[in-house]
N, C-alpha and C positions, 0 to 999 in steps of 0.2 A: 388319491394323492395328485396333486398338481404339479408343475416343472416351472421351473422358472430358467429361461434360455435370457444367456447371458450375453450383449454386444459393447462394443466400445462405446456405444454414443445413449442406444437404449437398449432397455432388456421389456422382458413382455411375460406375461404368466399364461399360461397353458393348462387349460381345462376351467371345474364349475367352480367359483365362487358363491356362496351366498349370500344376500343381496347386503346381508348387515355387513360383511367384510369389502364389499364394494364401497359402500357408502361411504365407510373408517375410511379407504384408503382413499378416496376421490376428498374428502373432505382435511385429513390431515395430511396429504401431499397436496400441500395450495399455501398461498399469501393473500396476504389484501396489499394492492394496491393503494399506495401511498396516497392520500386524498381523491381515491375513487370518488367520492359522491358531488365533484365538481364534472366529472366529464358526462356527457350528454345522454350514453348508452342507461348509464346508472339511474340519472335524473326519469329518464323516463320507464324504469323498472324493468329495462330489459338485460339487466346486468346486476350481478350481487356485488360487482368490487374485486371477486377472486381471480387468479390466474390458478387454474388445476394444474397441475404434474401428472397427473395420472389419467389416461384415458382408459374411461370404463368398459363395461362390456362385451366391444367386440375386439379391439388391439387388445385389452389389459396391458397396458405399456406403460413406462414410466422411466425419467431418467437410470441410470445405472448408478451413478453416483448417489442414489435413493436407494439402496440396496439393502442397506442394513434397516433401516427403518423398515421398509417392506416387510422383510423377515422379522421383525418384533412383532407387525401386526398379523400376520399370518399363524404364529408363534399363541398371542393373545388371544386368538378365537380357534385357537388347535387344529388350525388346518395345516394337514402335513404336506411336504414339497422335497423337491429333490431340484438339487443345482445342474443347471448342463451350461457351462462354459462355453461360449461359441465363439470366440474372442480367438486370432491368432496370434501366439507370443512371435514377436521377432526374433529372428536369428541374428547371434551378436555379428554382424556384418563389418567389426572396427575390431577384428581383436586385438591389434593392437594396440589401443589404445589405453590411457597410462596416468591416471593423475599422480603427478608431485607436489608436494607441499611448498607452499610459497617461502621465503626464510623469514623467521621470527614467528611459523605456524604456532597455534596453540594448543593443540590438544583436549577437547572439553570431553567430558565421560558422557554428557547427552551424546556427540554427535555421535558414535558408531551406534549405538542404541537405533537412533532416528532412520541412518541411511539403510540398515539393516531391515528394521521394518517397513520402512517406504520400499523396498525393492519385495520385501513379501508381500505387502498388500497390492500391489502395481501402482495403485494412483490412490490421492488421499490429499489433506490439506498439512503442511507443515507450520504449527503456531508455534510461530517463535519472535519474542519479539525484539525490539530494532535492537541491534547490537548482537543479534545471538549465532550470526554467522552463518543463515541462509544460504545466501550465494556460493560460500566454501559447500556445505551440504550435500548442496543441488549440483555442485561440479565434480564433486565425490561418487556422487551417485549414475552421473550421465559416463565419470569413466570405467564405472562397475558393469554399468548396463550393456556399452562396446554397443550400441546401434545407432544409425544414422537409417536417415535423418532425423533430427533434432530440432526443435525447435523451443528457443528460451526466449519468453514475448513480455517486455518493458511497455512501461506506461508512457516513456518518453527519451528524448533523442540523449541527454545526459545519461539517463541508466543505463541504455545502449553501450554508448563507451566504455559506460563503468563495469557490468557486466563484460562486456568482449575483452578487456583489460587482465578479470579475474580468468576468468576459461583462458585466456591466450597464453599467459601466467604457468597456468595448471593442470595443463592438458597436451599432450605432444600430438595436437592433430591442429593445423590451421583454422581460425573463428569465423566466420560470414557473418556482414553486418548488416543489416538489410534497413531502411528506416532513415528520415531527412533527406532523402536526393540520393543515399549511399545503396546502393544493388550489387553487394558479394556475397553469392551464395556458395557455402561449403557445406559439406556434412554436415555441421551442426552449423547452427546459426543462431546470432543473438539479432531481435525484430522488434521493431513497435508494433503495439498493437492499433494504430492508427494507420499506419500504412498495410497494415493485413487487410482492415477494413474495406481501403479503400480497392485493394488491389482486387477482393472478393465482390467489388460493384462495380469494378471497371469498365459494366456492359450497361449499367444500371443508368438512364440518365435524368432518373428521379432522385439517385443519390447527394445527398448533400451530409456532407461530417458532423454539421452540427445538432445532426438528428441521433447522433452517437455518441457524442461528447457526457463522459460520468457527470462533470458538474461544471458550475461556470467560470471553476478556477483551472481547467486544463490548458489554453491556448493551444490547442492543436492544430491550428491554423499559422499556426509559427514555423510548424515545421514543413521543409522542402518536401516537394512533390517530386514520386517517380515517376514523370511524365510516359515517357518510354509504353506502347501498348505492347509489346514485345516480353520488355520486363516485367510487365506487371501479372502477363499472362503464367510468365514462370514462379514468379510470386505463387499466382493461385496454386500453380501445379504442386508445389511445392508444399504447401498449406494440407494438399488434396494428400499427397503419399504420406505426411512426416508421420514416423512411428513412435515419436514421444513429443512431448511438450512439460514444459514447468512454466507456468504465467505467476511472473512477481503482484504482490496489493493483489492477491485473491479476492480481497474484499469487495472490489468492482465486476465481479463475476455474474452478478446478479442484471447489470448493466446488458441493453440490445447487444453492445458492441461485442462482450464477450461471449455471449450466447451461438451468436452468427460465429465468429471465428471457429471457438471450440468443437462447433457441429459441422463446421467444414471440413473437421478431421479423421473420416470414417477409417483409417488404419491403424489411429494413436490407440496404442494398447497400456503406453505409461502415460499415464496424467497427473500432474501434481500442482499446488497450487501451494503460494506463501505468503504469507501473512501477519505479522504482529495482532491485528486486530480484524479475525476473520467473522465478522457483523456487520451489521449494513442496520443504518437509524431507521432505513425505512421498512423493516421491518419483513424483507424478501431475503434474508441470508438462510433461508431453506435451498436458492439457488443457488449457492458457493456447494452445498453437497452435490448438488442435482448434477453439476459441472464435475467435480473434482470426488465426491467420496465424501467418509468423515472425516473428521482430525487424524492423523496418524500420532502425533505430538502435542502436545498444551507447555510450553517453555513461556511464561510467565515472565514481565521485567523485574519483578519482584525475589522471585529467583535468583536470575542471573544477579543477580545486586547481591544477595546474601550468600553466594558460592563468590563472591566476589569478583565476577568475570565483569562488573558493570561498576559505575558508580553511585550514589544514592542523589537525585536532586531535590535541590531547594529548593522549593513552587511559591513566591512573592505572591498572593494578590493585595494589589496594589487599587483601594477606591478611589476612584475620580466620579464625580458630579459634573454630567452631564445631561440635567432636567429640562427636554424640551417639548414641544407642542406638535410634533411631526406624528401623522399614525400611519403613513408607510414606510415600509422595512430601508428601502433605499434612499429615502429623504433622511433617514434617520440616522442610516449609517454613515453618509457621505457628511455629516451634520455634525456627527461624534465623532468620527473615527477619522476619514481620510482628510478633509478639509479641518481637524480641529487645533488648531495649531497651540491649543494648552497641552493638549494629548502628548503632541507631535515635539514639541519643545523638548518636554519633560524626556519620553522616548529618546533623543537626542541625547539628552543631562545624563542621562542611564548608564545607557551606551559607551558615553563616552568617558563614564565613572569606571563603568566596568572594564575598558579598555587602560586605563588609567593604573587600575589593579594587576595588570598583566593576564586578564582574561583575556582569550578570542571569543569572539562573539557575535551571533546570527541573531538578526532582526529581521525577520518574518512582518512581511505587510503582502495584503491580497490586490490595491491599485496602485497603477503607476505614480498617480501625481502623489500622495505619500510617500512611494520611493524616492522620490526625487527630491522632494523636499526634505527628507531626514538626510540623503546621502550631499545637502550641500550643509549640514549641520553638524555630523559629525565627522571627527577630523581621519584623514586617510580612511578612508571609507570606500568601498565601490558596490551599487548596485546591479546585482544579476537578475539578465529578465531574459524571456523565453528570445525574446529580440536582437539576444545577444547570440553574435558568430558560437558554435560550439565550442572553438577552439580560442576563443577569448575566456567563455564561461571554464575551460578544465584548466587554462593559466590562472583563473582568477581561484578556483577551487585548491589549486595547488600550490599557490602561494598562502593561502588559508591554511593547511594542513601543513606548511613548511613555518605558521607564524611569522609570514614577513607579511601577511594579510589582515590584522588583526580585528576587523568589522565587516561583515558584509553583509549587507542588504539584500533580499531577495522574495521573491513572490512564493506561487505555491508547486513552482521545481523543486524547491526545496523541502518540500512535503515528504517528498519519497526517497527511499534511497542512499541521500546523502550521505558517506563514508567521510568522517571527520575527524578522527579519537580528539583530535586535539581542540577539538572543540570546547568551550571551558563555561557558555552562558548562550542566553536564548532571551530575546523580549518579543512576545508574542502580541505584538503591537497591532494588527489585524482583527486582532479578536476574533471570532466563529465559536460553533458550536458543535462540531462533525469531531465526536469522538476516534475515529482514526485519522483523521490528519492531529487531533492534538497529541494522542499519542505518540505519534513518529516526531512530531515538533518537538516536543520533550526527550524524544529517542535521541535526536541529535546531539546531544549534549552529556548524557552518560556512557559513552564509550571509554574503555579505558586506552590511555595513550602507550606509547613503547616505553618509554621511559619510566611507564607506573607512579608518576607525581600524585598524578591527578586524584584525589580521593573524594571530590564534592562535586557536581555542576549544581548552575545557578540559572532560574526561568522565571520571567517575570511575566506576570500576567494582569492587562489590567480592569477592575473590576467595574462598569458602568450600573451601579447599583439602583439609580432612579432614573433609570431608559427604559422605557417599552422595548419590548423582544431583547435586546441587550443584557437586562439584567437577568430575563432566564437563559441566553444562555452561558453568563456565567453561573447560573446554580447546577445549571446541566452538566458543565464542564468541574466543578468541585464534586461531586455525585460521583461523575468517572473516577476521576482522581486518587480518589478514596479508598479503591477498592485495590488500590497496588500499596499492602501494607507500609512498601520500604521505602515510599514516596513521603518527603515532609511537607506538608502543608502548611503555611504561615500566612497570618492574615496579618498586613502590613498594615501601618499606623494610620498610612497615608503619603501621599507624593510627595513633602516635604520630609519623609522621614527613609522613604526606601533606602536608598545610598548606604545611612550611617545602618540600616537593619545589614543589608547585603555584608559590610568589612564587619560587623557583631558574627553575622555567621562565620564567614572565613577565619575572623579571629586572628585578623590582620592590622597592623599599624597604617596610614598612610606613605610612611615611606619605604614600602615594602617593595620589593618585587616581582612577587609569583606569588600566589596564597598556596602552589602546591610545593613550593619549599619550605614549608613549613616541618 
């Protein structure tokens, strides 16, 4: 019999393997890097492309978050094992700490289900997607848990607030915000994970952030620096003790940046990770377990839609022809997309139909100069960009949510996060391919509001059918689509016709007011 001793960060098996159960596990704990056979190691045959998880023979180690896996293959060629938990639980050191329900809370029958079993499993991945009340969850669970420190780590400086807003809300213990220039540390604390980064290389002066950045739509260069060597050092300290963490978009887990963090945390006994769309295109979401566990939950939007906690949206693709002679990806897009001002008009005409109807509505674009250009086109309009003061971007957010905002422009801060209900439409004028940013782009828009009007949202998407890379990946993005049964899909007539398709659905007059007073 073998042992498998168990740690927060890795576990390791103990005694003889033989060599076929070695191989299993060296070979299905691994990825292929995402166009490995461009880099040089590869080219010259001293590399297969894989990243291992598991080291053979002499550690037999492997993340813990791999545990369950381990155990099937172990299980598969009948070698028997015995668990030894080496892990210290923390002592609830907050007992009194308390959540309360915010007013107008909702009570869903998943969550005690959820928060119940995430506290027996210790750490694990929450799927649940946008709309399905995470953040309540996650604040549920950290006042069950009663231990500090705490750490609840954001993608960026808007979730920060949004987060510290919910816990400050629902918790009777003061929030630390740490992140943008901001250094309040308390017991629990809400942090970007860009300023963990940076605070855990502060010694480093080969570090540079944009060796950590998930993709080239984060701007994390937007946000303020804790200068302070002082702070930053408490930072790390901080990172080094914390005895929980919950990291919101699990799905960038896979990422250098979250790897370094999370394994800077040799006393986290709870880990959890959230998610609407816990996978990764490139085909490394083996590391979202390796990090976090398995799924604890699978909450589906398709669900929540059909328990009614969500709305159903109406997905427009919308063709536009845009056949031209460019064969790279960036001549092509600035070609089509940001500079096309047929595109960019129409976008506009949309917008500002849909505004017209008494929707609110988010128009998603990934460059500036397309913001700018739509936001001098449609009427009362404001563009949000990482560029913007915080506290302009949560006035402009909250006049959005109050409907005195009824358009707003915005890059891919808006990707995550966004708490909107009253959000009513979405024109996904950007276009991409990265099946979790379209999901949460879509998310944004099926919340349901307080007032319960709201029974449809509206997303339009448009479709560049005879573009190189363009038109797959609109095939890529219908594919996704698809597979969220209570999702409509409509294939629009064409850009001359959207408009009159959009009031067919809502099943509105022109001189309506609201399609949800219907």
């Amino acid at each position: 019999m073998v042992k498998i001793v168990i740690g927060n960060i890795y576990s390791k098996i103990v005694g003889f393997l033989p060599e076929e159960v070695q191989s299993d596990l060296y070979d299905i704990l691994a990825y292929r890097v995402e166009n490995a056979y461009h880099m040089p190691l590869f080219k010259k045959g001293k590399w297969d492309g894989y990243v291992r998880l598991y080291q053979r023979n002499k550690s037999q180690s492997f993340h813990t978050g791999l545990l369950g896996i381990v155990r099937d293959i172990l299980t598969k060629h009948n070698i028997e094992f015995a668990k030894i938990d080496d892990r210290e639980r923390p002592a609830q050191n907050l007992p009194d700490l308390v959540f309360t329900p915010p007013p107008n809370f909702e009570e869903r029958e998943y969550q005690e289900f959820t928060i119940n079993k995430a506290i027996k499993f210790t750490r694990g991945i929450l799927s649940v997607a946008t709309g399905g009340g995470k953040t309540s969850m996650v604040t549920q669970i950290i006042g069950r848990l009663k231990t500090y420190p705490f750490l609840f780590y954001v993608l960026t400086k808007d979730l920060m607030e949004q987060a510290y807003d919910t816990l400050s809300l629902c918790l009777n213990e003061p929030i630390g915000r740490i992140g943008d220039s901001r250094y309040d540390i308390k017991k629990i604390n809400v942090c970007t994970i860009q300023t963990a980064i940076r605070s855990l290389n502060i010694d480093n002066p080969k570090f540079k952030i944009s060796d950590y950045q998930f993709d080239d739509e984060d701007g994390w260069n937007e946000e303020k620096l804790i200068e302070d060597m002082d702070k930053n050092q408490r930072i790390r300290k901080l990172i080094n003790l914390t005895r929980g963490i919950y990291f919101d978009e699990a799905h960038h887990a896979a990422a250098k940046t979250v790897k370094e963090v999370l394994s800077a945390s040799p006393s986290a006994y709870w880990r959890f990770g959230g998610s609407a769309t816990p996978y990764r295109e490139s085909g490394d979401e083996i590391m979202i377990q390796a990090m976090f566990g398995g799924k604890i939950v699978d909450i589906p939007a398709s669900y929540l839609i059909k328990n009614d906690y969500l709305v159903p949206p109406h997905i427009f693709f919308v063709p536009i022809d845009t056949s031209i002679d460019y064969h790279s990806f960036p001549k092509i897009y600035k070609h089509c997309v940001v500079t096309n001002n047929h595109l960019n008009d129409h976008v506009a005409k949309t917008a500002n139909h849909l505004v017209s109807r008494g929707l609110s509505t988010l128009v998603l674009v990934k460059h500036y100069p397309q913001g700018n250009y739509l936001k001098e086109r449609i009427e009362n309009s404001e563009f949000v960009t990482g560029k913007m003061s915080t506290k302009k971007r949560k006035e402009n957010l909250e006049r959005l949510r109050n409907r005195e905002l009824m358009c707003m422009i915005a890059t891919s801060l808006a990707d995550e996060g966004l708490d909107v209900p009253t959000l009513d439409a979405a024109i996904l004028a950007g276009g991409g391919k990265s099946s979790t940013r379209l999901n949460q782009r879509i998310g944004r828009t099926i919340r349901k509001e307080k007032e319960g009007l709201k029974n449809k949202s509206i997303v339009v998407v448009y479709d560049h059918y005879k573009t190189r890379f363009l038109k797959k990946h609109t095939k890529r993005v219908k594919t996704i689509l698809k597979k969220e049964k209570e999702f409509c899909i409509i294939e629009s007539k064409g850009m001359d016709f959207v408009c009159d398709e959009i009031d067919e659905t809502i099943g509105i007059k022109s001189n309506s007011d609201n399609i949800f007073k219907i």
